[in-house]
C-alpha positions in Angstrom: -47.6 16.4 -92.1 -46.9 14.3 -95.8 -43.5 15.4 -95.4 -43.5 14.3 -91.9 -44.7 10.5 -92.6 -42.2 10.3 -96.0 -39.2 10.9 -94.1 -40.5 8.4 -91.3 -40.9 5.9 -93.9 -37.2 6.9 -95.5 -36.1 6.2 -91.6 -37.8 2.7 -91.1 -36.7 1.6 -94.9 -33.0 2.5 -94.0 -33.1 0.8 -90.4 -34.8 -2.2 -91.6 -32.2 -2.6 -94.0 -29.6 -2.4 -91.6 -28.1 1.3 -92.4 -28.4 3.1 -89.3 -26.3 5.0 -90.3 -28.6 6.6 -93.2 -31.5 6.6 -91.0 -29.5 8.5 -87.8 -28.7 10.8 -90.8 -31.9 11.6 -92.6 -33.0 12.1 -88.3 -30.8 14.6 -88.1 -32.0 16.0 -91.5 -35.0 16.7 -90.3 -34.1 18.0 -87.2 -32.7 20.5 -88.7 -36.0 21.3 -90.5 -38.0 20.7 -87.6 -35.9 21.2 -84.1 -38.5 20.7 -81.7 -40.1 17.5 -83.0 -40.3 15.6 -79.9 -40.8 12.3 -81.9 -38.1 13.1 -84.2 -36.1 13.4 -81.2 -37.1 9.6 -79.2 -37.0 8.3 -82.9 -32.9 9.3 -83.4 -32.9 8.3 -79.4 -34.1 4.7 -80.6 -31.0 4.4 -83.8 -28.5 6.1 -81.3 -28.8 3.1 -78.8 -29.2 0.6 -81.6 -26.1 1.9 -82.8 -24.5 2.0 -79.8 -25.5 -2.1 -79.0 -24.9 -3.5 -82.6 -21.6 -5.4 -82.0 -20.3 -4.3 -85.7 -20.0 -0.7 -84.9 -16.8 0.3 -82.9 -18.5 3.7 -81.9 -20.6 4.8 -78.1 -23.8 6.5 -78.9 -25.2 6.0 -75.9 -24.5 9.9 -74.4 -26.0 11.1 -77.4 -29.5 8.6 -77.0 -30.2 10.2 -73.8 -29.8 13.6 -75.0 -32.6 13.0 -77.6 -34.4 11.3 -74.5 -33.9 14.5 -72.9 -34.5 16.9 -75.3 -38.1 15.2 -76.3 -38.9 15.1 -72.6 -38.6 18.7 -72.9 -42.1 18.7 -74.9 -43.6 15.2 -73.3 -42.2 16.2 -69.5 -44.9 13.0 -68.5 -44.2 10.6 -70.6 -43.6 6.8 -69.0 -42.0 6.4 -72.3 -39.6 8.3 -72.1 -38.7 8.2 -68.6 -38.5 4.3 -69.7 -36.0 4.7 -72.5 -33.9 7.3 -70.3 -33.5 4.4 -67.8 -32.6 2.3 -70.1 -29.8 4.1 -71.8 -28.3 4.8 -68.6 -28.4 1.1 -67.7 -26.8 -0.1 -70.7 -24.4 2.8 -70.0 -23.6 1.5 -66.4 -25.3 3.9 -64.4 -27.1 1.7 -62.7 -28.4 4.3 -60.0 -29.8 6.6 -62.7 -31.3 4.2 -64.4 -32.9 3.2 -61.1 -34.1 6.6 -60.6 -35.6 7.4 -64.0 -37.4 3.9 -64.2 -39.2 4.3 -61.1 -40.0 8.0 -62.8 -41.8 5.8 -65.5 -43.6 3.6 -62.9 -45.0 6.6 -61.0 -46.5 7.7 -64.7 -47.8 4.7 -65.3 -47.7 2.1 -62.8 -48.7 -0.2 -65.1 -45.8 -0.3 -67.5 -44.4 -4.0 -67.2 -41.2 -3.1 -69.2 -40.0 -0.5 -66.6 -40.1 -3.1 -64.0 -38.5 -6.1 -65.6 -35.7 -3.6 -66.6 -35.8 -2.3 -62.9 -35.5 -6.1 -61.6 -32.5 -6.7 -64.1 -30.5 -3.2 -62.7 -31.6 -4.5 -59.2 -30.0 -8.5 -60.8 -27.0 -6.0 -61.5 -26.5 -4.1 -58.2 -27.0 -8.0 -56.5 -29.9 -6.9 -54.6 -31.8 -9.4 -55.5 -35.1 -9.5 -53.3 -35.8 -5.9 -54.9 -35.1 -8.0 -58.8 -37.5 -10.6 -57.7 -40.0 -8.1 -56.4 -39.8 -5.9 -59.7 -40.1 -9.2 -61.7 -42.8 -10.7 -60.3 -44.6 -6.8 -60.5 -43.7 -6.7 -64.5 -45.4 -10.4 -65.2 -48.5 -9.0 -63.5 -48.7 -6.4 -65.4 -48.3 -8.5 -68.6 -48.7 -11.8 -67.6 -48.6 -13.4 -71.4 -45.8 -11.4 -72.3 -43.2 -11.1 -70.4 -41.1 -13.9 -71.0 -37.6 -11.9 -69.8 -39.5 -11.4 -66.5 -39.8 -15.4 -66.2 -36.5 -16.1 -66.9 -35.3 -13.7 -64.7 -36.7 -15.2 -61.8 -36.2 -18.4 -62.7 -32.6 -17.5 -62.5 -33.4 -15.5 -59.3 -34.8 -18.5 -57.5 -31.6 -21.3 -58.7 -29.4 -18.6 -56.9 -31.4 -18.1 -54.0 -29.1 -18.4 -50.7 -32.5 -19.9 -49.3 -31.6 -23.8 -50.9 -34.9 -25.5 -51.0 -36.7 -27.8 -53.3 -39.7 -24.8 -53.0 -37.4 -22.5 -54.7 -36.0 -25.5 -57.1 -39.7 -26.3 -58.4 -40.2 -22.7 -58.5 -37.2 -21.9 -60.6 -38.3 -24.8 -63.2 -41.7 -23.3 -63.5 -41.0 -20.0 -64.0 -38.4 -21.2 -66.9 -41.0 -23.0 -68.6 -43.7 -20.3 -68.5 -40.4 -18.3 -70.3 -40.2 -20.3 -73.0 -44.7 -20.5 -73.3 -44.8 -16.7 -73.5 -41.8 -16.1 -75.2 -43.5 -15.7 -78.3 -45.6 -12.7 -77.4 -42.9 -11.0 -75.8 -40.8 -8.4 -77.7 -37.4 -7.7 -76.0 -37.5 -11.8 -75.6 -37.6 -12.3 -79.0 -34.9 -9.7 -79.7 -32.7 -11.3 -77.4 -32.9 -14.3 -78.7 -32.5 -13.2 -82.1 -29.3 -11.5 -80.9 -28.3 -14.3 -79.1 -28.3 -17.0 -82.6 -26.4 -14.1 -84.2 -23.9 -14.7 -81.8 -23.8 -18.2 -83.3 -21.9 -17.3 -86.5 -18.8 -16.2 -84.2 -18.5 -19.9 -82.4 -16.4 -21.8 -85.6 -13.9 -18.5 -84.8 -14.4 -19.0 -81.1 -13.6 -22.7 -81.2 -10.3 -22.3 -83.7 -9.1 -19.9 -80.9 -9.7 -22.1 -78.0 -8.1 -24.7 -80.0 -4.8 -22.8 -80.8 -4.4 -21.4 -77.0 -5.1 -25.3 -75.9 -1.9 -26.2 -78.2 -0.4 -22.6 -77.4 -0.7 -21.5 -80.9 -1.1 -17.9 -78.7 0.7 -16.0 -81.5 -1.7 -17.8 -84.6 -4.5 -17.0 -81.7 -3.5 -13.6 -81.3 -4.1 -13.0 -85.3 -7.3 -15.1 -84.8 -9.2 -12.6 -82.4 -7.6 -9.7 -83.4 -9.2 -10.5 -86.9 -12.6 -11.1 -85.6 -12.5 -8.0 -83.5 -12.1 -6.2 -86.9 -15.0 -7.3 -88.4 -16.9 -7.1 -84.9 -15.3 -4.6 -83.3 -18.7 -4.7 -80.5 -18.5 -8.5 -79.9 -17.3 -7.6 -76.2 -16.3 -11.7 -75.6 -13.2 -11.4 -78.4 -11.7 -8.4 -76.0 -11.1 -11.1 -72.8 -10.1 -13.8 -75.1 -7.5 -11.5 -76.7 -6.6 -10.5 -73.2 -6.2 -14.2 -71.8 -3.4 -14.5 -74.7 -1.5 -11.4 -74.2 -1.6 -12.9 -70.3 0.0 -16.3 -71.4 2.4 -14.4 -73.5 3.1 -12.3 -70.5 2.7 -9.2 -72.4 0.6 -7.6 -69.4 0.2 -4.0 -71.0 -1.6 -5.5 -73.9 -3.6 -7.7 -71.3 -4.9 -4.8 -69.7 -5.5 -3.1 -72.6 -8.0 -4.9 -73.9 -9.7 -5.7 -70.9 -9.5 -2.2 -70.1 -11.8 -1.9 -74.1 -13.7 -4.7 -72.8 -14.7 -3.0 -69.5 -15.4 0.7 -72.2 -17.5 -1.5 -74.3 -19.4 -2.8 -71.1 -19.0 -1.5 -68.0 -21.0 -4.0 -66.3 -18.8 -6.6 -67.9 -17.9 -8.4 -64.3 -15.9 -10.8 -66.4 -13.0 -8.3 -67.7 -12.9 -6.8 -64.2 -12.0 -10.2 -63.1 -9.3 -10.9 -65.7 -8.2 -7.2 -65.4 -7.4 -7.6 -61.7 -5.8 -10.9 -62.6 -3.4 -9.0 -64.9 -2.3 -6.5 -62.3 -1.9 -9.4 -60.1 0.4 -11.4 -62.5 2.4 -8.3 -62.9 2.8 -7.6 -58.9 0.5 -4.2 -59.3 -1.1 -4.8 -56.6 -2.3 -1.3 -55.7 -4.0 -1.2 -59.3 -5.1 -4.7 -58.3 -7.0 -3.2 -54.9 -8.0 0.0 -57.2 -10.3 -2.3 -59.7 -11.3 -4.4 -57.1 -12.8 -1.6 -54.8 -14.6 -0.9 -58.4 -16.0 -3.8 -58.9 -17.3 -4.3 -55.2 -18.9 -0.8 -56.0 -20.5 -2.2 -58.6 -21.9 -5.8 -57.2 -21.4 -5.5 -53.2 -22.1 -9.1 -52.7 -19.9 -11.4 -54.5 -18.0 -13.4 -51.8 -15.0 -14.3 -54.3 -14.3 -10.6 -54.8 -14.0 -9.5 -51.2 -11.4 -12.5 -50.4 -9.6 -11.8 -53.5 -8.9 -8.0 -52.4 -8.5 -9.7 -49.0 -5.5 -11.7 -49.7 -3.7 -8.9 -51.8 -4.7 -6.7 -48.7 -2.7 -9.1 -46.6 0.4 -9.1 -48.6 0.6 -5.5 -49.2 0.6 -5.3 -45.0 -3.0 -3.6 -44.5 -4.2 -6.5 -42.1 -7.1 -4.7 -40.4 -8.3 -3.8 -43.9 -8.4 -7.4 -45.1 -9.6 -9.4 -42.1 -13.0 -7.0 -42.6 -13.2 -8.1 -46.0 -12.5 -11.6 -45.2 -14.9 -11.4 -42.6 -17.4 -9.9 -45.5 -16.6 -12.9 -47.8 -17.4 -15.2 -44.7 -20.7 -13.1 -44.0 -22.1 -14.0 -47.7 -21.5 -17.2 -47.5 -22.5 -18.9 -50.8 -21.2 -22.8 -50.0 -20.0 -24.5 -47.3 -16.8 -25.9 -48.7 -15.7 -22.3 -49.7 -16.7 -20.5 -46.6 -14.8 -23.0 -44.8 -11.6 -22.4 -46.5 -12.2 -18.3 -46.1 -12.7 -18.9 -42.7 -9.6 -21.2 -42.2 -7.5 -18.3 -44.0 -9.0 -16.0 -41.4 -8.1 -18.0 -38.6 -4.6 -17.9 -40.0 -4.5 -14.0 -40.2 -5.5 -13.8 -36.4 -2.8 -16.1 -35.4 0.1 -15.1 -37.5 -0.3 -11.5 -38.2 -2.3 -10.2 -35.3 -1.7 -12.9 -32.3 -5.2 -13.2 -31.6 -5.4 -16.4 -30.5 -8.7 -16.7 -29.5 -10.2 -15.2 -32.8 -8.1 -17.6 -34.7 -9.9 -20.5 -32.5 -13.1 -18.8 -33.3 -12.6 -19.2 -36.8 -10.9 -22.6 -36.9 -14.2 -23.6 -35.3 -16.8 -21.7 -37.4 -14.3 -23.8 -40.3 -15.3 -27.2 -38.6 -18.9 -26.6 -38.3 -18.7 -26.0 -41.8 -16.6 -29.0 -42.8 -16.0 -31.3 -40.1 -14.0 -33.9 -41.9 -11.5 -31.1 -43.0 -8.3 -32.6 -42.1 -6.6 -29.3 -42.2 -8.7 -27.5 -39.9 -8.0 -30.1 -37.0 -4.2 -29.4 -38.0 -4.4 -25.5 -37.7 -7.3 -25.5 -35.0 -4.3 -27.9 -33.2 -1.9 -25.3 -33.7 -3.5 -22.1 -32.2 -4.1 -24.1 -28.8 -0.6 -25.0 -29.0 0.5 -21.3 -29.4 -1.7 -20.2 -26.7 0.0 -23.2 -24.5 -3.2 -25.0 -24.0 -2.0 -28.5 -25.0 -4.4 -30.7 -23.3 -7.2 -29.0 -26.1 -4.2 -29.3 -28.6 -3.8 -32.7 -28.1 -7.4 -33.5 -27.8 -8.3 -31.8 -31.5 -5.6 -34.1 -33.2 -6.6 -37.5 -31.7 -10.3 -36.3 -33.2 -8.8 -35.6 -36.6 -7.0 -39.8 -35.9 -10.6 -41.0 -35.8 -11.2 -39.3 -39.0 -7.9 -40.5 -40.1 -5.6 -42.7 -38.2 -2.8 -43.3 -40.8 -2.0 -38.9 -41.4 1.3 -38.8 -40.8 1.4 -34.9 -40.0 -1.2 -36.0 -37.2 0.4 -38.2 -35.9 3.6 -35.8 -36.0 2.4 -33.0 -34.6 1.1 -35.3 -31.7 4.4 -36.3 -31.1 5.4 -32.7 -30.7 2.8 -32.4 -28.4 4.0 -35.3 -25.9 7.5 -34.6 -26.0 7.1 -30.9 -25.1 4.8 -32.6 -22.1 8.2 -34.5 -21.3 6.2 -38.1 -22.6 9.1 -39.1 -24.5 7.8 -43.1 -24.8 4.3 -41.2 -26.4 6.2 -38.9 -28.5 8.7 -42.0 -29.9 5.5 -43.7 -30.6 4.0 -41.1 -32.4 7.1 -39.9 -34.5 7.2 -43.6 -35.3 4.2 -43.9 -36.6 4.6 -40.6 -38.8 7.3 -42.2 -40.3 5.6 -45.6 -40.7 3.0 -43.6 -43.0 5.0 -41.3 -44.6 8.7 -43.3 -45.1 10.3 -39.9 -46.2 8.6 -37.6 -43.3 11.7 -35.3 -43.0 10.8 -33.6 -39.5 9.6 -36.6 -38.1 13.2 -38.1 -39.0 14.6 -35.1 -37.7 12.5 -34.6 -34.4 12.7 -38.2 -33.6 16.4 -37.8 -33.9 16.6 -35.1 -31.2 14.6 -37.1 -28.8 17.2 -39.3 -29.1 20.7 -37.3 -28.6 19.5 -34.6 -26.4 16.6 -36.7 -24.2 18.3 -40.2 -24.3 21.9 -39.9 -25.5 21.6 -42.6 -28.3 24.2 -40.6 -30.3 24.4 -43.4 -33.1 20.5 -44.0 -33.4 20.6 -40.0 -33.9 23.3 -39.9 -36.1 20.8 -42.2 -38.3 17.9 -40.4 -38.2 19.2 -37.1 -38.8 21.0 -38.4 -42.2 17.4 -39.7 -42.9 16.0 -36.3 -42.9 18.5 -34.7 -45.0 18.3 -37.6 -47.6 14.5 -36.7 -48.0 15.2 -33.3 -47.5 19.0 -31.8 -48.3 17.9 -28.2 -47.7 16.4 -28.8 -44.6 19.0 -26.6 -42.2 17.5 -27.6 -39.0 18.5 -31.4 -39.9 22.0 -30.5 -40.8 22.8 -28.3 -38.0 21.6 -31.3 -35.2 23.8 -33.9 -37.7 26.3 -31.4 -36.9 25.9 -31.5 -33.4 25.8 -35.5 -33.2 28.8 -35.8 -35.0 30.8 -33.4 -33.3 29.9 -35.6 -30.0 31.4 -38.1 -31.9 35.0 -36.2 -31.9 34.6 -35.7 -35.6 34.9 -31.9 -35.7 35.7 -31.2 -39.4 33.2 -33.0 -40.5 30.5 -31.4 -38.0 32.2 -28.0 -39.1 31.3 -28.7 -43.1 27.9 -29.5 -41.9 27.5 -26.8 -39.7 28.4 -24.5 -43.1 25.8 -26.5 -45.0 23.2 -25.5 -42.4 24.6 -21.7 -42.3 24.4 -21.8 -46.1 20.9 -23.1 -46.5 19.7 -21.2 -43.1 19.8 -17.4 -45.0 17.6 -18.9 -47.6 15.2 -20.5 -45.1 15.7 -18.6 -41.5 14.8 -21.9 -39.5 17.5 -21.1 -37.3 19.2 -17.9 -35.4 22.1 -17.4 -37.5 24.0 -17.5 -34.3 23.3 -20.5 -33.3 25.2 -22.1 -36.1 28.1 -19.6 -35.2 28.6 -20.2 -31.7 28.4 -24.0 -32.7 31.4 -23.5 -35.4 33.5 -21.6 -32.5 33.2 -24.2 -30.2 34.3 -26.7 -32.5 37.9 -25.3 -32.2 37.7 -23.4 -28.8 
């Protein structure tokens, strides 16, 4: 029993002076002496994980914390304790549904253990299901309702991101964050996170000098910056992403992913190096290892809008259509903010209409757009365009003379309205229109161009043509439509070699930008010299 107490005094000496090391060690020691002691066993659980979370030791211990868990669960097979600590290793470990499991173990063996539900409504924070977080929470500061300062700030973080926006949940927020910081002094893990957190101060002089030398890219004298720090702090997961970021703006990817890659080993709850990961794959056109991390990540927190219409757009250019309308319709479903809905669902709308000619779901989501943001220009310009592909003008022309009385000097409004009237054969409407494109936007190529063709093939002003089309390739020289229709007014004019140079101009500049069936511009040539 004396020998029992000396070597738990040799333990706390060494871990109170920092050497886990010695302590993990002398654990071991008399483990060896005594292999079932159950305490010995939760006590080298306890340096294990504080091993394994001290940001100066490069090492995981965490497998080997639960396996003490486990093995002094073997003689306390009831313990709320240990059910708790199990839990918790497999949280910080990333298991979140594990962790979940063992918790509520600890809860049914003593329903009154505040910890095991705070730590439950931080995995349920994690897993984004947050009613469950809030429920846990609000359980874990009745069991301890002067110490449980974590479980206050949790839901006052809970309520500010509530998708419910009201000023109930606003004043509720602000009083749970001040009844954090009254009971933070009673409250354990509170006070060790905060202690943790001022440590973290010592790193921001390094932390600034890097900023500073990516700001002027300095990347190579950041480089030697982080990569130094991460030496001395080889757990100080933040340095891994910075170092990453620089690899990225040196465009050495592999490195890039490298450390994000540690970053993510470190943490694997670190939702920031995800992000940055999948931005590296993205940068170097891997888009399947894009999708791959992605999927991951949506594992890992379901609900986070932003992720589903990121996969959603690499979806779309790698082809799988189906695949990323139901993950744009997913982002749209979440729904965080107005402004950013509206653009997902404008993108959506786009999908329909381009890639699957579903006209009516395009209008569907053009108009879910505007009663998100009505005085979104760009909606009225796309919602404009499906009724024009499904050849329903009148609705067409009635969504851009709304977007006029939003604003009556846009040019492209006003352009695409005199599109609109000249395919319904009102060419004085359409003239006006064009006009008035032009008068806001002076170097409005297509207008120029359009205008132009109103007036060689509609009124047979060959001249007046001639002019406009020159206006449209001086605001826009690789513009092919405009030099092929020059070409076609000057040859009226008898000037064929000139109207065959610009016909080659148009062919030239037509395989870059396929405006125009290649032959067209070859029949054209031909019957220049037929």
């Amino acid at each position: 029993m004396n020998n029992t107490k000396q070597l738990e005094k040799k333990i706390n000496k060494e871990y109170k002076i920092g050497n886990v090391k010695s302590a993990i060690e002398l654990c071991q020691i008399g483990l060896q002496d005594d292999p079932t002691n159950a305490d010995l066993h939760v006590r080298l659980g306890d340096l294990y994980l504080a091993w394994h979370l001290d940001i100066y030791n490069s090492c995981q211990y965490i497998d080997e914390a639960i396996t003490e868990y486990q093995r002094a669960l073997e003689s306390y097979i009831d313990s709320a304790e240990i059910y708790f600590k199990i839990g918790q290793a497999h949280y910080f470990k990333g298991d979140l549904d594990k962790a979940v499991n063992y918790l509520d173990t600890a809860i049914s063996k003593n329903p009154k253990l505040g910890k095991a539900y705070y730590l439950l409504a931080e995995t349920y924070t994690k897993k984004a299901r947050f009613l469950e977080a809030s429920f846990n929470a609000q359980k874990a500061v009745k069991c301890t309702p002067c110490a449980n300062s974590c479980a206050h700030f949790l839901l006052s973080n809970l309520y500010n991101v509530s998708s419910a926006r009201s000023f109930k949940n606003f004043a509720l927020s602000k009083i749970e964050f001040v009844l954090s910081l009254l009971t933070l002094p009673f409250d354990k893990i509170a006070l060790g996170n905060v202690a943790r957190s001022l440590s973290y101060l010592k790193f921001f002089p390094i932390l600034i000098k890097g900023a500073y030398q990516v700001q002027i890219k300095a990347y190579n004298d950041a480089l030697e910056t982080y990569i130094e720090a991460i030496e001395k702090a080889p757990g100080f997961i933040p340095l891994y992403c910075l170092l990453g970021d620089v690899y990225r703006a040196l465009g050495q990817f592999d490195d890039a992913i490298t450390e994000y890659k540690m970053a993510i080993w470190l943490d694997s709850l670190n939702i920031n190096a995800y992000r940055h990961l999948c931005a590296a794959y993205e940068e170097q056109g891997d888009y399947d290892s894009a999708v791959e991390i992605y999927e991951k990540l949506i594992q890992i927190m379901p609900n986070m809008p932003d992720v589903h219409s990121n996969l959603a757009n690499i979806l779309y250019v790698k082809g799988d259509i189906e695949n990323a309308i139901s993950h744009f319709q997913t982002a749209v479903t979440l729904n965080p903010k107005k402004q950013w809905t509206s653009i997902i669902n404008q993108t959506l709308g786009f999908v329909y209409q381009e890639s699957k000619n579903d006209l009516n779901a395009a209008i569907s989501s053009y108009q879910s757009a505007y009663l998100l943001t009505p005085k979104d220009i760009d909606i009225y310009v796309n919602l404009g365009s499906a009724f024009y592909d499904k050849e329903d003008i009148d609705n067409a022309l009635q969504v851009y003379r709304n977007a006029l009385d939003l604003d009556p000097k846009n040019a492209q409004i006003h352009c695409n309205l005199g599109f609109l009237y000249w395919g319904k054969g009102d060419i004085d409407e359409a003239l006006k229109e064009y006009s008035l494109a032009i008068e806001f936007k002076p170097d409005y190529d297509i207008a120029y161009n359009n205008m132009g063709v109103i007036y060689l093939d509609d009124l047979g002003r060959v001249r007046q043509a001639i002019d406009l089309f020159k206006k449209s390739v001086e605001f826009n020289p690789n513009y092919a439509l405009a030099h092929f229709n020059l070409a076609r007014a000057i040859a009226i004019t008898g000037d064929k070699i000139e109207a065959a140079k610009l016909y080659q101009i148009a062919q030239d500049i037509n395989k870059v930008t396929n405006e125009i069936d290649p032959q067209d511009i070859l029949d054209k040539i031909n019957a220049l010299f037929s």
